[in-house]
DSSP file (Angstrom, degrees, kcal/mol; ACC not computed):
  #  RESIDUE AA STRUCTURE BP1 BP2  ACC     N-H-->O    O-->H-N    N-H-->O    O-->H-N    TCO  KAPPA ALPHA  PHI   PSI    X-CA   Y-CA   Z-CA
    1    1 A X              0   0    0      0, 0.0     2,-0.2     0, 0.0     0, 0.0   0.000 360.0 360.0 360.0 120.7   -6.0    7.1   -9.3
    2    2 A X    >>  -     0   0    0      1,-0.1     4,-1.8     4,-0.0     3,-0.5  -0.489 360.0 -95.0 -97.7 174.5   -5.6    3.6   -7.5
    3    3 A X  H 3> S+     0   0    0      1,-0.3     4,-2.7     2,-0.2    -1,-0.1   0.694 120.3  66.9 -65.7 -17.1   -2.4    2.6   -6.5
    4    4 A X  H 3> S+     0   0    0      1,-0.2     4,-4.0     3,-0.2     5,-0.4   0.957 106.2  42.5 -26.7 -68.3   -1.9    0.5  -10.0
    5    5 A X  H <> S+     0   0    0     -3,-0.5     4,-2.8     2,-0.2     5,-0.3   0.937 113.3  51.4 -51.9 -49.4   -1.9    3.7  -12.0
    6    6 A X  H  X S+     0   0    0     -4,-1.8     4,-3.5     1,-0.3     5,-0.3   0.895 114.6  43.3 -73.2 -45.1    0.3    5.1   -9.3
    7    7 A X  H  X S+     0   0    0     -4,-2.7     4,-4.9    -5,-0.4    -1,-0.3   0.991 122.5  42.0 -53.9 -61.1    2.7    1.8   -9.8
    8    8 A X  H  X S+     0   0    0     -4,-4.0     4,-2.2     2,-0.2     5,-0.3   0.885 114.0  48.1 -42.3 -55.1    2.3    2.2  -13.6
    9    9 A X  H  X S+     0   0    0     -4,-2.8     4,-2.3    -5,-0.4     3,-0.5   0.994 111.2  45.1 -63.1 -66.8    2.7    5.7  -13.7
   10   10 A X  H  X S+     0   0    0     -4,-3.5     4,-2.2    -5,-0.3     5,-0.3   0.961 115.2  59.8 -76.4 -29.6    6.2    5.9  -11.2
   11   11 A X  H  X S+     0   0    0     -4,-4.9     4,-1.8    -5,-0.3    -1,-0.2   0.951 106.5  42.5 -54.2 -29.1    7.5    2.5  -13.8
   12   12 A X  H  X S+     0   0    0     -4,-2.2     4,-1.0    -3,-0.5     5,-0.2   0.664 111.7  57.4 -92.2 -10.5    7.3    4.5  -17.1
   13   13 A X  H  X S+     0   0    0     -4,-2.3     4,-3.2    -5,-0.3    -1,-0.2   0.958 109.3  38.0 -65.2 -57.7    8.8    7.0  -15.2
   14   14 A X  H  X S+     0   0    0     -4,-2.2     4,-2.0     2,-0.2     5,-0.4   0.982 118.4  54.4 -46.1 -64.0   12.2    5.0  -14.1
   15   15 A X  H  X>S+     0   0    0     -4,-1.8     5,-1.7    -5,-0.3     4,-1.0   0.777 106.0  53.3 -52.3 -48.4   12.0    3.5  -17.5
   16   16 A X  H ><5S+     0   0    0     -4,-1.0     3,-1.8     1,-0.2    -1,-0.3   0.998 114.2  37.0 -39.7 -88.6   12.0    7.1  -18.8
   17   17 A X  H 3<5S+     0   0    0     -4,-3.2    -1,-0.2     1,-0.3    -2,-0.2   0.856 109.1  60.1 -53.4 -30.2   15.0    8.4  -17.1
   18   18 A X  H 3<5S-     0   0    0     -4,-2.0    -1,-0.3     2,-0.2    -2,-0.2   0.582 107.7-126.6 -86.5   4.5   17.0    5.2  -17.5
   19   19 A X  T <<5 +     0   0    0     -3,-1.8     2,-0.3    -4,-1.0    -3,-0.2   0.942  63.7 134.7  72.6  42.9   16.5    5.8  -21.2
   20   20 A X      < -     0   0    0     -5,-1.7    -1,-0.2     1,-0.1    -2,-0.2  -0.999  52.9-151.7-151.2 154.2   15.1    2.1  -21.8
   21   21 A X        -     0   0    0     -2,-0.3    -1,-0.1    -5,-0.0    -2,-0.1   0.728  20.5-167.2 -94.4 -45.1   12.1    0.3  -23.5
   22   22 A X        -     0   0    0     -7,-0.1     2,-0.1     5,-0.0    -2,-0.0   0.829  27.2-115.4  26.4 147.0   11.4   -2.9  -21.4
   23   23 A X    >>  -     0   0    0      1,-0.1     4,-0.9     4,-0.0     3,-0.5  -0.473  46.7 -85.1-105.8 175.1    8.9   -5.5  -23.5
   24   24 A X  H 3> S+     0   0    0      2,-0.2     4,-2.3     1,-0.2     5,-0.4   0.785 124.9  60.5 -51.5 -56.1    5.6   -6.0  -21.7
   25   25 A X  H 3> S+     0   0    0      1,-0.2     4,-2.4     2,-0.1    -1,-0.2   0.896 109.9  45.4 -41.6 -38.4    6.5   -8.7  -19.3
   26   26 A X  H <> S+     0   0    0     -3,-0.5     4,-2.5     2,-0.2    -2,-0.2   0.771 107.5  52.3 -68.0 -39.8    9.0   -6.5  -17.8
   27   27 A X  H >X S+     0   0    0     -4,-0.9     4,-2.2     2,-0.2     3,-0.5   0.997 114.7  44.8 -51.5 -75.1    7.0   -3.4  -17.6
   28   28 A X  H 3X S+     0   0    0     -4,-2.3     4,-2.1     1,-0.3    -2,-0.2   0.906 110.5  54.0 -45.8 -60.2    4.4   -5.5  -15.7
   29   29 A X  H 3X S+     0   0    0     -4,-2.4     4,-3.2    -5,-0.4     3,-0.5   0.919 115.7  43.7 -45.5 -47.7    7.4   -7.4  -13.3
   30   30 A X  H <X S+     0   0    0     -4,-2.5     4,-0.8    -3,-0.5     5,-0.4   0.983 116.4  48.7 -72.2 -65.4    8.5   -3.5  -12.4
   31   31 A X  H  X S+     0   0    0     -4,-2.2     4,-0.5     1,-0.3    -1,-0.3   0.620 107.6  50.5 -36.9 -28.4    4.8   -2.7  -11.9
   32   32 A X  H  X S+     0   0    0     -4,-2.1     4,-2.5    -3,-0.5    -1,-0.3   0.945 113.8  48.4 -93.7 -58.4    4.2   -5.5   -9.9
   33   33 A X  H >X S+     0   0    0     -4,-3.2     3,-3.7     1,-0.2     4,-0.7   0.867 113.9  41.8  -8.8-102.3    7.3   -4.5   -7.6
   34   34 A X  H 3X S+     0   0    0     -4,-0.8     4,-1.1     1,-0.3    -1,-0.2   0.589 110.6  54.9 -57.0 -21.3    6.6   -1.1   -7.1
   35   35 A X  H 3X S+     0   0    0     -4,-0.5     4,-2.0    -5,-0.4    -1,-0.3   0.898 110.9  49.4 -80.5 -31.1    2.7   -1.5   -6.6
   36   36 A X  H <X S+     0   0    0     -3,-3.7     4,-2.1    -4,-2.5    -2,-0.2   0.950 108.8  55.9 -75.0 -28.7    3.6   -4.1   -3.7
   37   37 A X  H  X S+     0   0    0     -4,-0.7     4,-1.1     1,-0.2    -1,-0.2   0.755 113.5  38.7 -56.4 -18.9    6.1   -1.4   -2.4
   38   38 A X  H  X S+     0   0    0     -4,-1.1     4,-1.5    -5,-0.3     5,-0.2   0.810 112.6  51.6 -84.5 -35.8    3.5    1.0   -2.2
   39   39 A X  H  X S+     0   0    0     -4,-2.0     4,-3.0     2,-0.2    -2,-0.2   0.915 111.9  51.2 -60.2 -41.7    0.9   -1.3   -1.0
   40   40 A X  H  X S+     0   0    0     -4,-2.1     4,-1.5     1,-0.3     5,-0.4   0.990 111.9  50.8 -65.7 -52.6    3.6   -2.5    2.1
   41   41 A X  H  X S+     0   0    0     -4,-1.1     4,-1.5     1,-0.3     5,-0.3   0.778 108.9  44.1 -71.0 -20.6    4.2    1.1    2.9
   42   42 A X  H  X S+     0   0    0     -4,-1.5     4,-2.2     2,-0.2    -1,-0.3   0.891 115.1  52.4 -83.1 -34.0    0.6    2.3    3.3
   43   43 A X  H  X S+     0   0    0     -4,-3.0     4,-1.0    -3,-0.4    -2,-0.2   0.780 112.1  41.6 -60.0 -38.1   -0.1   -0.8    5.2
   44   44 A X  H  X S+     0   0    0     -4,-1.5     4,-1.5     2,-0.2    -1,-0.2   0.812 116.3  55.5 -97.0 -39.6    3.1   -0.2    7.8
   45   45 A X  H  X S+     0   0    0     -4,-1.5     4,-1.6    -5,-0.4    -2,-0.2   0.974 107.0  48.9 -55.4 -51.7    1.9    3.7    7.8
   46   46 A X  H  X S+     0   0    0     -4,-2.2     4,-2.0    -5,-0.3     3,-0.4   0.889 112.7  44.6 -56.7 -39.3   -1.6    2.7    8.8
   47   47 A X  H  X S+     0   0    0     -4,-1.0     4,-2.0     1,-0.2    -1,-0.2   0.715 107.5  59.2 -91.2  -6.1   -0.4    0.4   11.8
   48   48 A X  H  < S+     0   0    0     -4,-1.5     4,-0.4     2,-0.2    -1,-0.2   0.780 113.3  38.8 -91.2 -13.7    2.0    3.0   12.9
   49   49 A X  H  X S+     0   0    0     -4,-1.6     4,-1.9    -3,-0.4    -2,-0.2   0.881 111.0  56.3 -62.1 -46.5   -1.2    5.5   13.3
   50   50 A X  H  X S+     0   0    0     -4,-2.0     4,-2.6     2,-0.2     3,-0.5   0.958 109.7  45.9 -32.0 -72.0   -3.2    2.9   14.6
   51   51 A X  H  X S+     0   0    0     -4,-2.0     4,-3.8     1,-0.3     5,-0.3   0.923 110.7  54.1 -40.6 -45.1   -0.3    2.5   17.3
   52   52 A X  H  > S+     0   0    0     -4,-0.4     4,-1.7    -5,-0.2    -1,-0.3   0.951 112.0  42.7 -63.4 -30.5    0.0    6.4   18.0
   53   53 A X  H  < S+     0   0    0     -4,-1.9     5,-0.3    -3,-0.5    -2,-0.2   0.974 117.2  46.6 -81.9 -44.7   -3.7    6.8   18.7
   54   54 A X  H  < S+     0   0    0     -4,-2.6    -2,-0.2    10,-0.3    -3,-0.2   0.969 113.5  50.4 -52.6 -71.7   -3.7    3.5   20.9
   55   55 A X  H  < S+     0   0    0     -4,-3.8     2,-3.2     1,-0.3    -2,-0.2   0.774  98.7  74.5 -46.8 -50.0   -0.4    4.8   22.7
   56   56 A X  S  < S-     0   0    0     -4,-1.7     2,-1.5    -5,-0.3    -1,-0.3  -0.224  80.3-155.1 -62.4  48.0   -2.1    8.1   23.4
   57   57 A X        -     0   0    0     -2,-3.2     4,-0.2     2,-0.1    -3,-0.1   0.000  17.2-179.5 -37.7  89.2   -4.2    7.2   25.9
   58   58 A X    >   -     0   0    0     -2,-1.5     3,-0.7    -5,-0.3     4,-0.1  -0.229  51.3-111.6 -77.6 168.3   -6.9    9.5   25.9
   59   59 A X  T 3  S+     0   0    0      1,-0.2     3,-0.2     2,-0.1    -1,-0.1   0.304 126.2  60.4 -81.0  33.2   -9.8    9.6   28.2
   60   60 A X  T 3> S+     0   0    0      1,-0.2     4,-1.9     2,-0.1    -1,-0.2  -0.107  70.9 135.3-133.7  52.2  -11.4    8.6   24.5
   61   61 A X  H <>  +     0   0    0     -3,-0.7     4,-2.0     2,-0.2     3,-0.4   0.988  60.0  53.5 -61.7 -58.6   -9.2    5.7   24.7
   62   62 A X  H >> S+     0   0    0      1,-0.3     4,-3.0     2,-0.3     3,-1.5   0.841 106.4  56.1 -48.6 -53.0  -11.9    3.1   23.6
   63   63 A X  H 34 S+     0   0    0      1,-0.3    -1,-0.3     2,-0.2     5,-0.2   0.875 103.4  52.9 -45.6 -57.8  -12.5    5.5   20.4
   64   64 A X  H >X S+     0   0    0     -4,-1.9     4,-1.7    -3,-0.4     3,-0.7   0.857 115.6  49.0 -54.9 -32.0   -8.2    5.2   19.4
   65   65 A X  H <X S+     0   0    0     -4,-2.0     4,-1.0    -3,-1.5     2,-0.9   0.992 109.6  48.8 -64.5 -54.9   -9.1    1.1   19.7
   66   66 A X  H 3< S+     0   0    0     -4,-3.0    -1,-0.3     2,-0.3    -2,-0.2   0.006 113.1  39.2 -64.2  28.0  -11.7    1.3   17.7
   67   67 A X  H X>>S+     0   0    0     -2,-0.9     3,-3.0    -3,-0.7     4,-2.2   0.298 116.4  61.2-148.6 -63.9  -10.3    3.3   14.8
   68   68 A X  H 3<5S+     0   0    0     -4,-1.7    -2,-0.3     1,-0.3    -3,-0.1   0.766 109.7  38.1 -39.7 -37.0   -7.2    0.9   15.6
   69   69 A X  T 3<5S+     0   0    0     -4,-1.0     4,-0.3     2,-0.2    -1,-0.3   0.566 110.6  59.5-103.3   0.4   -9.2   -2.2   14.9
   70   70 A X  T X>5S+     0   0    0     -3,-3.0     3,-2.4     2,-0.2     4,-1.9   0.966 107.4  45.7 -88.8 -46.6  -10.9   -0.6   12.1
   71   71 A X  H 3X5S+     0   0    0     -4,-2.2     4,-0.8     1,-0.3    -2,-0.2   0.477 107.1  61.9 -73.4  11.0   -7.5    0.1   10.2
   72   72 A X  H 3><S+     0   0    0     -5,-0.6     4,-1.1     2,-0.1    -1,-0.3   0.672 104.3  42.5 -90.0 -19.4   -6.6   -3.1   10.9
   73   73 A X  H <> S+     0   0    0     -3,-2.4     4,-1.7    -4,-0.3    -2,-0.2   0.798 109.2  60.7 -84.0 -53.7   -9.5   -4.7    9.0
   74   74 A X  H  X S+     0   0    0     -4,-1.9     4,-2.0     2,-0.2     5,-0.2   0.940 102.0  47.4 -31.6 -58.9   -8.9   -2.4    6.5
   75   75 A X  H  X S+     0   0    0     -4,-0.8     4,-3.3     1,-0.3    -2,-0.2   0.915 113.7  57.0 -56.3 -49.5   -5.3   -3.7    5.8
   76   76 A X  H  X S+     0   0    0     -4,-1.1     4,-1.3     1,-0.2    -1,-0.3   0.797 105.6  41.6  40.2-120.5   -6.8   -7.0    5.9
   77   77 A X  H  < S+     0   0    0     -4,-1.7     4,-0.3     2,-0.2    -2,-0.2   0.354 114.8  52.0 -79.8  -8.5   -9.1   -6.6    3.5
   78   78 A X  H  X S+     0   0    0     -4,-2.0     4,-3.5    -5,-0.2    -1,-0.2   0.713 114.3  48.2 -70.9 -35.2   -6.5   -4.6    1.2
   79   79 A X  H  X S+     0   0    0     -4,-3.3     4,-3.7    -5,-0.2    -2,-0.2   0.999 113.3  45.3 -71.2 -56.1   -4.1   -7.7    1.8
   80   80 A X  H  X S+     0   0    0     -4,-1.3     4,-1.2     2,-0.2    -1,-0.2   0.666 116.5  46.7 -29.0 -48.1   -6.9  -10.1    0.9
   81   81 A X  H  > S+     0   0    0     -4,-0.3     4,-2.0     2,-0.1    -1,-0.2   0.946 105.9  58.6 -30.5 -80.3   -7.8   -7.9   -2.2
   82   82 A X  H  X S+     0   0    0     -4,-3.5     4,-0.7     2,-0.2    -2,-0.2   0.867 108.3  42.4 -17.3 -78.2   -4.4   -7.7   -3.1
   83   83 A X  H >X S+     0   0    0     -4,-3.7     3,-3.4     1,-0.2     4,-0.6   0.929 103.8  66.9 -64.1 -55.2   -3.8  -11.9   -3.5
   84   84 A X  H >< S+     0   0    0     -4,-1.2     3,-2.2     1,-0.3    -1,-0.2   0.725 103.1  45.3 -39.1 -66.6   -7.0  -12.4   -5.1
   85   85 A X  H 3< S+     0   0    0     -4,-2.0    -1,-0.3     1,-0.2    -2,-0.2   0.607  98.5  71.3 -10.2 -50.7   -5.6  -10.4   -8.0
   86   86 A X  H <<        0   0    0     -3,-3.4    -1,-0.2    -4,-0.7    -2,-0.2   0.646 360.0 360.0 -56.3 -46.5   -2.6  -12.1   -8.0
   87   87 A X    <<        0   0    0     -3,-2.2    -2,-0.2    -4,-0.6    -1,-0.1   0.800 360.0 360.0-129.1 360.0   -4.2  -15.2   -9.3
């Protein structure tokens, strides 16, 4: 399920409980929220492992950089994704 559906999915849910219909534009504007909230939080998750592995100098330090710079390229190329969509 990519994080659209996930967006999609937890909007018809609110909508659901607050016992309201929303026309299409609206739907989409809450979807569009909640998918950037999700997006922000996996993004902030990712640099806060990144940091723990870095912080945890091991003697397999280099390895915790490298992993560090790889989810950093990821996010990136998620953000990058992301605007292209947009327009």
């Amino acid at each position: 399920m990519t994080l659209r559906e996930r967006a999609d999915r937890i909007a018809k849910s609110i909508f659901s409980t607050l016992q309201t219909s929303p026309n299409a534009d609206r739907a989409k504007e809450a979807t569009d929220v909640i998918e950037k909230a999700i997006i922000d939080v996996v993004l902030e998750e990712r640099q806060r492992c990144a940091n723990i592995a870095v912080a945890h100098g091991t003697p397999d330090a280099d390895r915790a950089s490298k992993i560090a710079a790889a989810i950093r390229r990821a996010e990136d190329a998620e953000i990058t994704g992301r605007a292209a969509t947009q327009w």
